[in-house]
TIBAKE-590193 format. One record per residue (C-alpha): residue number from 0; residue in one letter; x, y, z. Coordinates in steps of 0.05 Angstrom, whole numbers, padded with zeros to 5 digits. Layout:
N
<node NUM "A" <X Y Z>>
...
This chain:
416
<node 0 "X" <02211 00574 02211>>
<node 1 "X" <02203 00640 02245>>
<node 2 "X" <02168 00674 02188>>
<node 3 "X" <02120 00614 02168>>
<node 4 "X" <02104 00626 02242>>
<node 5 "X" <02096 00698 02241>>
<node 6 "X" <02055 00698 02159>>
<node 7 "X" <01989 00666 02156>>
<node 8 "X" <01977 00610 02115>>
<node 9 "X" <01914 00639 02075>>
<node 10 "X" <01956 00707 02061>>
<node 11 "X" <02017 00658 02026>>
<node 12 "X" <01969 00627 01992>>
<node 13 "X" <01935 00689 01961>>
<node 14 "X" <02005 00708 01940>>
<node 15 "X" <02020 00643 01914>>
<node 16 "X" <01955 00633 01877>>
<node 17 "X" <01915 00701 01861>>
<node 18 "X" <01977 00747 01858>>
<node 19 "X" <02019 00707 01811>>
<node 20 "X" <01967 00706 01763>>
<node 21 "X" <01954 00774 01760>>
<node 22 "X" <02018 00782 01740>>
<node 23 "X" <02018 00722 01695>>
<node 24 "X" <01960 00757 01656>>
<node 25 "X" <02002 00822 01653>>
<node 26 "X" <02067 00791 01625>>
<node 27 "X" <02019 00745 01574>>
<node 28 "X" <01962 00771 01544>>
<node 29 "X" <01964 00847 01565>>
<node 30 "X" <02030 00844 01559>>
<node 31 "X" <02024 00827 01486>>
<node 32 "X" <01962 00885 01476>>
<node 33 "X" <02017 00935 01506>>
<node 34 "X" <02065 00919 01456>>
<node 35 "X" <02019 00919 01401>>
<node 36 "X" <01989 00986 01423>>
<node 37 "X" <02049 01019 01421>>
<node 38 "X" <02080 00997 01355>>
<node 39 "X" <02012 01001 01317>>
<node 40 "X" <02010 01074 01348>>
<node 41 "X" <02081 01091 01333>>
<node 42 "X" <02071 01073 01257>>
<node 43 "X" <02010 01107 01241>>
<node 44 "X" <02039 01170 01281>>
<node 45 "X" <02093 01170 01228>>
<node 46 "X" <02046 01156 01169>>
<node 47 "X" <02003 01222 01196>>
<node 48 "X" <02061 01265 01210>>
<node 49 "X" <02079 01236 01131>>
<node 50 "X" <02008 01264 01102>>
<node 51 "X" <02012 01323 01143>>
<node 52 "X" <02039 01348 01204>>
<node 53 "X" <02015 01407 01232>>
<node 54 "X" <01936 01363 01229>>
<node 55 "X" <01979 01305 01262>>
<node 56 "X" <01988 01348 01328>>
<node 57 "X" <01918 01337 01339>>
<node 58 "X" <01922 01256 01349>>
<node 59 "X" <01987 01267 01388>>
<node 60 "X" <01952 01316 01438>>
<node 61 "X" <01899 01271 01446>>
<node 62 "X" <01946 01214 01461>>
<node 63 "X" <01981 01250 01505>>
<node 64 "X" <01922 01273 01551>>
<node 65 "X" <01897 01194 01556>>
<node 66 "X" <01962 01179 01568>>
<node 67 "X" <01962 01235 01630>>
<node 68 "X" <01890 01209 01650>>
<node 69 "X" <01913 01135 01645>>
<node 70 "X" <01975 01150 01693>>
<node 71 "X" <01917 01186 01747>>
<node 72 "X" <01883 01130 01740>>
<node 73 "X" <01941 01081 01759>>
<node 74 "X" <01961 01121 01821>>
<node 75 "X" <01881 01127 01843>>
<node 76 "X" <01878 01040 01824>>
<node 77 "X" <01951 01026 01866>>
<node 78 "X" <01923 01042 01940>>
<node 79 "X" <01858 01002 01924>>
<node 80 "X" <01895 00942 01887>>
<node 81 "X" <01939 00939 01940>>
<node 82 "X" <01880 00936 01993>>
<node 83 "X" <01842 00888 01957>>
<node 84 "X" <01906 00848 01947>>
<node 85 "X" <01909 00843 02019>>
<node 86 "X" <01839 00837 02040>>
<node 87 "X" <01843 00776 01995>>
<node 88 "X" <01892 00745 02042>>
<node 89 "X" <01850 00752 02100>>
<node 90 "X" <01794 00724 02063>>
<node 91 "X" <01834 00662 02039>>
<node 92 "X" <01853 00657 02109>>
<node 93 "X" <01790 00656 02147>>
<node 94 "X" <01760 00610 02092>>
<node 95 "X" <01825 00566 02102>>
<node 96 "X" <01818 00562 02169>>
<node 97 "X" <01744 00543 02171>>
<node 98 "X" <01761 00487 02117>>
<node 99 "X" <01813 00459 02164>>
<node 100 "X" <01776 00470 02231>>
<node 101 "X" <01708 00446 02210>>
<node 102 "X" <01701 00391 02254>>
<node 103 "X" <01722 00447 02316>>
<node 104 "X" <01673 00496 02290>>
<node 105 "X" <01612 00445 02288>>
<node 106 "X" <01630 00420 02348>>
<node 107 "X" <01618 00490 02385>>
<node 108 "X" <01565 00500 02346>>
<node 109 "X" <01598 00565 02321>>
<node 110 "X" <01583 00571 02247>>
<node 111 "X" <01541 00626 02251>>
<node 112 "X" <01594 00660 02279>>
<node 113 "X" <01644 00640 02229>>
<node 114 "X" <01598 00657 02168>>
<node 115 "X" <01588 00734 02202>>
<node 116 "X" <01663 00740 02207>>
<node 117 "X" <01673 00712 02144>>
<node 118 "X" <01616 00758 02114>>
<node 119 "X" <01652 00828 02145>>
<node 120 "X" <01710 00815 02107>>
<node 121 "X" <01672 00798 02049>>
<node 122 "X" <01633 00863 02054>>
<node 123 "X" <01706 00904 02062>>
<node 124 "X" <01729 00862 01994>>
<node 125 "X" <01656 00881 01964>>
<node 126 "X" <01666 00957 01982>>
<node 127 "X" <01741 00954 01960>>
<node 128 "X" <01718 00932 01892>>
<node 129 "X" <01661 00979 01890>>
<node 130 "X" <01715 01041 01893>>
<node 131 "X" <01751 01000 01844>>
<node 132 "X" <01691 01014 01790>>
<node 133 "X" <01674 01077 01819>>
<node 134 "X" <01748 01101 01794>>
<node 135 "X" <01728 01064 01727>>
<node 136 "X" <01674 01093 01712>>
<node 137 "X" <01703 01161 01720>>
<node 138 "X" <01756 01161 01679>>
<node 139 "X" <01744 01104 01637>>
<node 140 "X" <01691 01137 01592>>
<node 141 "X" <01745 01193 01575>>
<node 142 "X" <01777 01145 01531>>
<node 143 "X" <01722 01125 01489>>
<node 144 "X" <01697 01200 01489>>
<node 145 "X" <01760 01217 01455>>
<node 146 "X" <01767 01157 01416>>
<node 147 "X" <01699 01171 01381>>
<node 148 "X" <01714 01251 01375>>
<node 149 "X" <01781 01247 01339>>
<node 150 "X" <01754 01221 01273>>
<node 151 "X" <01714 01281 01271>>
<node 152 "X" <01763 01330 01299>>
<node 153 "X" <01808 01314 01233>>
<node 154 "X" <01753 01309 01188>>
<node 155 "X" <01730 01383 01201>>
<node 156 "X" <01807 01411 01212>>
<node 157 "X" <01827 01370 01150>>
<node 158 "X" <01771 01410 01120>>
<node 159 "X" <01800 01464 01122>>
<node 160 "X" <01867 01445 01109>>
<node 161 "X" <01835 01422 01042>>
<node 162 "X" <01792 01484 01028>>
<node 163 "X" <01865 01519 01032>>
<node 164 "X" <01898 01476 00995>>
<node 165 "X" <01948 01455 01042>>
<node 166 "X" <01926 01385 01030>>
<node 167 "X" <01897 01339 00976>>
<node 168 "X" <01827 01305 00991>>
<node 169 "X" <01860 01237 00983>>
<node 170 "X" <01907 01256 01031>>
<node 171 "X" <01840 01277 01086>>
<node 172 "X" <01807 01213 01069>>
<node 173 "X" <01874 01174 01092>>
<node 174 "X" <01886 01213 01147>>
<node 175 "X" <01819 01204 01178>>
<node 176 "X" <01823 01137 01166>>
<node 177 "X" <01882 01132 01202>>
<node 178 "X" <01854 01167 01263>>
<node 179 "X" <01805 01120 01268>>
<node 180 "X" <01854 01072 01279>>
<node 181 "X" <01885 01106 01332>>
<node 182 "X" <01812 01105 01371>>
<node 183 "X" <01824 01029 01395>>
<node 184 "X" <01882 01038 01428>>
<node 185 "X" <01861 01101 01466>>
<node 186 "X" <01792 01058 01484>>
<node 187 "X" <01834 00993 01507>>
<node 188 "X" <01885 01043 01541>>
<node 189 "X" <01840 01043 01610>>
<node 190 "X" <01821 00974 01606>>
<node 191 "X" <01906 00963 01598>>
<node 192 "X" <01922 01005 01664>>
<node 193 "X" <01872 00967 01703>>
<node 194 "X" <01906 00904 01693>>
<node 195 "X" <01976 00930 01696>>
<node 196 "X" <01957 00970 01764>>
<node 197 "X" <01926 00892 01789>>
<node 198 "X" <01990 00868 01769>>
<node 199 "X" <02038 00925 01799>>
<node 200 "X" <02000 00906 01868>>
<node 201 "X" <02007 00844 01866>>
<node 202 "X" <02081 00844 01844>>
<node 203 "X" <02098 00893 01912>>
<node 204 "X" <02068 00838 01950>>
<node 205 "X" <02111 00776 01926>>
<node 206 "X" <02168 00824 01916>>
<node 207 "X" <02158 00828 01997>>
<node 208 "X" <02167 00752 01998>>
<node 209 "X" <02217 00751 01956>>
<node 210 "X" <02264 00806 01994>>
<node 211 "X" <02261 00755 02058>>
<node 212 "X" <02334 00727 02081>>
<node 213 "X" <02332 00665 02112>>
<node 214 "X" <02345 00672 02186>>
<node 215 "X" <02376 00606 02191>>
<node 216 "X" <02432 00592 02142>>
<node 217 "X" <02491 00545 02129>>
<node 218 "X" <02566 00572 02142>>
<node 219 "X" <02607 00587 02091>>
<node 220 "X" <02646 00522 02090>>
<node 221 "X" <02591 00471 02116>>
<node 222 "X" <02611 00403 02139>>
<node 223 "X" <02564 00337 02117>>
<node 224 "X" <02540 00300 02167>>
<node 225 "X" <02554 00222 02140>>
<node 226 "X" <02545 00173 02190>>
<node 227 "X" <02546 00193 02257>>
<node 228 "X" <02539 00158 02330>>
<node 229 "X" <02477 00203 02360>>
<node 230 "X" <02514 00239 02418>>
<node 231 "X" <02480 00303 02436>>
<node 232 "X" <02502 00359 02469>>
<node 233 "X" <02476 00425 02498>>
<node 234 "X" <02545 00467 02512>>
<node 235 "X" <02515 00523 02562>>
<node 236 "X" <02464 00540 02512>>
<node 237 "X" <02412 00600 02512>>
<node 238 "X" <02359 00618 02470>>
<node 239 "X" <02320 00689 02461>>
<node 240 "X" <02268 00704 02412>>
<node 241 "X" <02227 00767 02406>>
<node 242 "X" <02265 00799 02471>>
<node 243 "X" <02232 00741 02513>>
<node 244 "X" <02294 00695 02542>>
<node 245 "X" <02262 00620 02533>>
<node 246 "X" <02325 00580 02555>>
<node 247 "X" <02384 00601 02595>>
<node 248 "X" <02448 00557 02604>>
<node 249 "X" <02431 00486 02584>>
<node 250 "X" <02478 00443 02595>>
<node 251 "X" <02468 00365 02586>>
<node 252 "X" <02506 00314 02546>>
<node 253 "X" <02469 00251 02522>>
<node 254 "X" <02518 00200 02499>>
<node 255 "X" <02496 00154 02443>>
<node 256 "X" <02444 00101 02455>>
<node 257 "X" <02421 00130 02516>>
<node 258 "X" <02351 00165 02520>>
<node 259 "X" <02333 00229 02558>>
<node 260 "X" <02264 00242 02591>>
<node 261 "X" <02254 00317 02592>>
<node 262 "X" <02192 00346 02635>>
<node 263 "X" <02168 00415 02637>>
<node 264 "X" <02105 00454 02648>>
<node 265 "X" <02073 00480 02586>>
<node 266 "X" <02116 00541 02552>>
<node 267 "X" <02178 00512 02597>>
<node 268 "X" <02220 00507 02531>>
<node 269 "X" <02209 00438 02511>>
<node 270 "X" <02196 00444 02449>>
<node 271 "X" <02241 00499 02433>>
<node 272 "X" <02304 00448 02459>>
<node 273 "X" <02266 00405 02390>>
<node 274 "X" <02278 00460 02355>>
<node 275 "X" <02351 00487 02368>>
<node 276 "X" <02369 00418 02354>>
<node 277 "X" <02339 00409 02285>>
<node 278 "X" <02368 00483 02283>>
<node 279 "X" <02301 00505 02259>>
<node 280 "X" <02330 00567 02303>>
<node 281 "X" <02394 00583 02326>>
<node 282 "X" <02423 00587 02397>>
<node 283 "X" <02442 00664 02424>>
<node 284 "X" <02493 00630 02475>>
<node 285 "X" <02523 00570 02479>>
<node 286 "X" <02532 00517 02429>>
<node 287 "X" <02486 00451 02405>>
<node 288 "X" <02529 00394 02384>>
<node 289 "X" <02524 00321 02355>>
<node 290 "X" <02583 00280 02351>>
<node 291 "X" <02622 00347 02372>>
<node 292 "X" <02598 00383 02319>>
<node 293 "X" <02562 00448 02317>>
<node 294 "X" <02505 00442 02288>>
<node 295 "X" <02514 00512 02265>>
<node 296 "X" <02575 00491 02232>>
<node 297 "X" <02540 00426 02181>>
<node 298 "X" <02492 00433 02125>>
<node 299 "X" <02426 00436 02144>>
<node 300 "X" <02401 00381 02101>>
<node 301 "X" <02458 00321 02126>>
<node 302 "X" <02437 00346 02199>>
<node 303 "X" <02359 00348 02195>>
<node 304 "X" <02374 00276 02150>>
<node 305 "X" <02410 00244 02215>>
<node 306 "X" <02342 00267 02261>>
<node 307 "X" <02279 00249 02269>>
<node 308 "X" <02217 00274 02300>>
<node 309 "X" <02153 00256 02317>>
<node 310 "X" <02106 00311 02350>>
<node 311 "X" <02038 00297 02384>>
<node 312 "X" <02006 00353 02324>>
<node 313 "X" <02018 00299 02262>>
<node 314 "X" <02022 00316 02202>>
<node 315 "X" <01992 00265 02139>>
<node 316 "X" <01990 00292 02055>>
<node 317 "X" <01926 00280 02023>>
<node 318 "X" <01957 00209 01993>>
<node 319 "X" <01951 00133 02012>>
<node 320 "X" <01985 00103 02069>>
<node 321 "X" <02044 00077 02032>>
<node 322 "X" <02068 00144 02009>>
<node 323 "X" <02057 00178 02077>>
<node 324 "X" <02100 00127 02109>>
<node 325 "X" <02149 00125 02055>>
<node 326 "X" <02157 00205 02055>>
<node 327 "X" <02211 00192 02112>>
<node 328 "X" <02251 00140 02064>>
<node 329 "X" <02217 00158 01989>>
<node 330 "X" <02265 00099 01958>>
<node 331 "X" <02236 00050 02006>>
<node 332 "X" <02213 -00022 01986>>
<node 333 "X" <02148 -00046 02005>>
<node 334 "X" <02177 -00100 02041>>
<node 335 "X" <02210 -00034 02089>>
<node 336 "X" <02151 00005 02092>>
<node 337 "X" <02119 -00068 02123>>
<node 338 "X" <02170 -00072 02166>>
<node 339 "X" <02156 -00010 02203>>
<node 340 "X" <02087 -00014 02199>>
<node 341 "X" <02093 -00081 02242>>
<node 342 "X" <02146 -00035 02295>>
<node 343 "X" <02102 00018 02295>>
<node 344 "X" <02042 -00035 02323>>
<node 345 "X" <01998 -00002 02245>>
<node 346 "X" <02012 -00056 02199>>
<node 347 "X" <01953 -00107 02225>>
<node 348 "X" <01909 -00034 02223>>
<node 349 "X" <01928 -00024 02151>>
<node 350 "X" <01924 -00092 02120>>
<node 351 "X" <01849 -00098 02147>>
<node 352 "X" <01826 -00030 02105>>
<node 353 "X" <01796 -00048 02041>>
<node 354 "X" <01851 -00024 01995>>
<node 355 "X" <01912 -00029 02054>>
<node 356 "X" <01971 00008 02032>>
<node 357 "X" <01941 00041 01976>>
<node 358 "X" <01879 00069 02032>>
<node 359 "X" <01879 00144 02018>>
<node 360 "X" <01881 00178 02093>>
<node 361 "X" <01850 00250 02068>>
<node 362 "X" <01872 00318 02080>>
<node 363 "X" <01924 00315 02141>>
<node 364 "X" <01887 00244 02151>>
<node 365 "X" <01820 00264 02168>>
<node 366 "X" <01801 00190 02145>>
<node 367 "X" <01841 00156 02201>>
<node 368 "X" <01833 00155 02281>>
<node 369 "X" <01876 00195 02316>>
<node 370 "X" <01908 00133 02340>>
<node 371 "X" <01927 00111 02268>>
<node 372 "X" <01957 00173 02253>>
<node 373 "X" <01996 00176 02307>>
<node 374 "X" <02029 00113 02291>>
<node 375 "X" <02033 00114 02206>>
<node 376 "X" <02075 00177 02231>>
<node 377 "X" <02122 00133 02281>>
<node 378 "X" <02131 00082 02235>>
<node 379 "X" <02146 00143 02179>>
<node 380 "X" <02207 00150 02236>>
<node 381 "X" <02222 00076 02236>>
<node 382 "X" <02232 00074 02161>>
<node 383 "X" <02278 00131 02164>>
<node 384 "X" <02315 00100 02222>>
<node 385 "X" <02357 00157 02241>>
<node 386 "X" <02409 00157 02287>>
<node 387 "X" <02373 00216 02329>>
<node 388 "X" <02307 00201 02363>>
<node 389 "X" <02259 00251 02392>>
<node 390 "X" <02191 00240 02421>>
<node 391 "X" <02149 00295 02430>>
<node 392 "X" <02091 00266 02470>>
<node 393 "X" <02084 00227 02411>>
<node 394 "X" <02048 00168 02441>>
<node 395 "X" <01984 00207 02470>>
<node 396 "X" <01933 00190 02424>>
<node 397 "X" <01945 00118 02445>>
<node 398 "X" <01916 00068 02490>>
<node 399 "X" <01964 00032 02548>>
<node 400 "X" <01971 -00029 02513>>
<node 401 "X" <01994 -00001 02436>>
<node 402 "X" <02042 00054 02474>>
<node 403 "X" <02070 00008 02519>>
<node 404 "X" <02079 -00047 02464>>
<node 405 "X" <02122 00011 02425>>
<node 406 "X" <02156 00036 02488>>
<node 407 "X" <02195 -00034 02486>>
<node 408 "X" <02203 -00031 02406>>
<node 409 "X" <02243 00039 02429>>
<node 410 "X" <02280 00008 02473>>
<node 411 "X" <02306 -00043 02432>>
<node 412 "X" <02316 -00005 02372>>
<node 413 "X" <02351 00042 02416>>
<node 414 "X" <02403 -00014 02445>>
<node 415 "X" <02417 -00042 02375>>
């Protein structure tokens, strides 16, 4: 969780999206071009050194030097690839962000603003690819300069191979030919290093993601949470992250059944007592236990499986109703789902929208109140029914009567 907190979301998506096909496009097409470059090349290198080859030095000079241009050329491309690949991110970011916050950004009246920020880093992407061509355009030409001079080069040497009767006429006329076939690849050879220096870039960026460890990881011999009771414990436990000490010696046991009300002021630690239990993080002292077990010490998927959560910031997919619900429980009947719509006070909501269950709620459920969010993700909880509870102010958006109507439902769910 710590790195999805530290990366932005528009910068994983540039990797995941723009970066990946640049290298798709290098292992497919130009991938293909590169292998037929060099095995066309290779066999009508032979076939010249075969005719004659003292005149076939000539081509293989001339490879050579596009070759050594080509390799400048990648170096010079890397830095810039590399900046665009990242000035990309930031792009996708800001563009993200404005997609999601558009309601916030109207509502202060601040899209001028946002279209000027979003416009400098457009210019820095514009001036990043103008350097990009610049670099083009000076070496770029080289390759069809050459590719158009070498026909001529070993017509007028061949000459005068022929003239001294080192070599038959028929022997010129197939040489030449041959060196014009060797002019495409030298002309395609530029085009060729700008897509494999894209793709170079973009592979040092997901190679980044890739080289990550998970933080957070299950021991070597994990126990599986089956079916446990609910008791929770925090065994004298401390938490530090980033050199800042966010809780020192907590120590509270909650047996099973019961319910603890924890209050705080904001940054107090609240939700990072959420979070050491899920075991999104771990503890630095102490231990965090359920049913006497560390939570260090089970598979993450059996433990996060026995707990639910519902957070004030809820989450919906861009799907109906039914499927947002059922995400907590996906084999779930529709006769379930029902069921904790009705606990979850959303059902009579639901069932009065023109295509009920089946109502598609938008992106993160821009379609629904704040309200009926709230509670499709309660009764999400409900369906899942786990032994673990926690509320994280997750009754705010609602009025008196709807929260205090599910305070008892938690109660009684909670006693059996």
């Amino acid at each position: 969780m710590g790195y999805f907190e530290d990366t932005n979301t528009g910068e994983l998506m540039a990797r995941v999206k723009d970066d990946v096909d640049k290298i798709w496009n290098a292992m497919g097409y130009v991938g293909m071009l590169v292998i037929e470059v060099i095995i066309h090349v290779s066999m009508v290198l032979y076939c010249m050194f075969s005719l004659n080859w003292k005149l076939a030095f000539v081509p293989l000079a001339t490879m050579i030097l596009c070759g050594t241009v080509a390799i400048i050329m990648e170096r010079k491309l890397d830095k810039i690839y590399e900046d665009i690949s990242e000035e990309n991110a930031v792009l996708t970011t800001v563009a993200e962000e404005n997609l999601a916050g558009v309601r916030t950004v109207k509502a202060f009246a601040r899209e001028k603003h946002e279209i000027e920020k979003f416009l400098s880093h457009n210019n820095r992407y514009y001036e990043l690819n103008v350097s990009q061509a610049k670099v083009l355009t000076k070496y770029y030409p080289l390759f069809s300069f050459v590719g158009k001079v070498l026909p001529v080069c070993s017509t007028i040497l061949g000459g005068i191979f022929v003239m001294n009767g080192e070599m038959t006429l028929g022997a010129l006329v197939a040489f030449v030919e041959y060196s014009r076939n060797c002019t495409w690849p030298m002309e395609m050879l530029g085009w060729l290093t700008n897509d494999v220096s894209s793709a170079v870039a973009s592979y040092k960026k997901i190679r980044k993601i890739y080289a990550e460890q998970p933080k957070i990881k299950n021991d070597e011999h994990p126990k599986v949470l089956d079916e446990i009771r609910g008791e929770i414990c925090f065994d004298h436990a401390g938490f530090v992250m980033d050199g800042q000490k966010i809780l020192q010696d907590i120590n509270v046991t909650v047996p099973a059944g019961k319910t603890l009300g924890i209050m705080g002021a904001t940054g107090s630690g609240k939700s990072s007592i959420v979070n050491l239990l899920q075991r999104f993080y771990d503890v630095t002292d102490g231990a965090v236990r359920i049913d006497g077990h560390d939570v260090r010490q089970v598979t993450q998927e059996s433990l996060r499986q026995n707990v639910g959560v519902v957070q004030q910031d809820v989450f919906l997919f861009a799907a109906s109703i039914l499927e947002n619900i059922r995400y907590g429980k996906p084999g779930a009947s529709e006769e379930e789902v029902a069921r904790a719509a009705k606990l979850a006070e959303i059902y009579d909501d639901i069932v009065a929208l023109p295509e009920g269950f089946n109502t598609y709620v938008g992106e993160r459920g821009t379609l629904l109140s704040g309200g009926q969010k709230q509670r499709i993700s309660i009764a999400r909880i409900f369906l899942k029914d786990p032994p673990v509870l926690i509320l994280d102010e997750a009754t705010s958006a609602l009025d008196s009567v709807t929260e205090a109507k599910l305070q008892e439902t938690f109660e009684k769910l909670a006693h059996g």
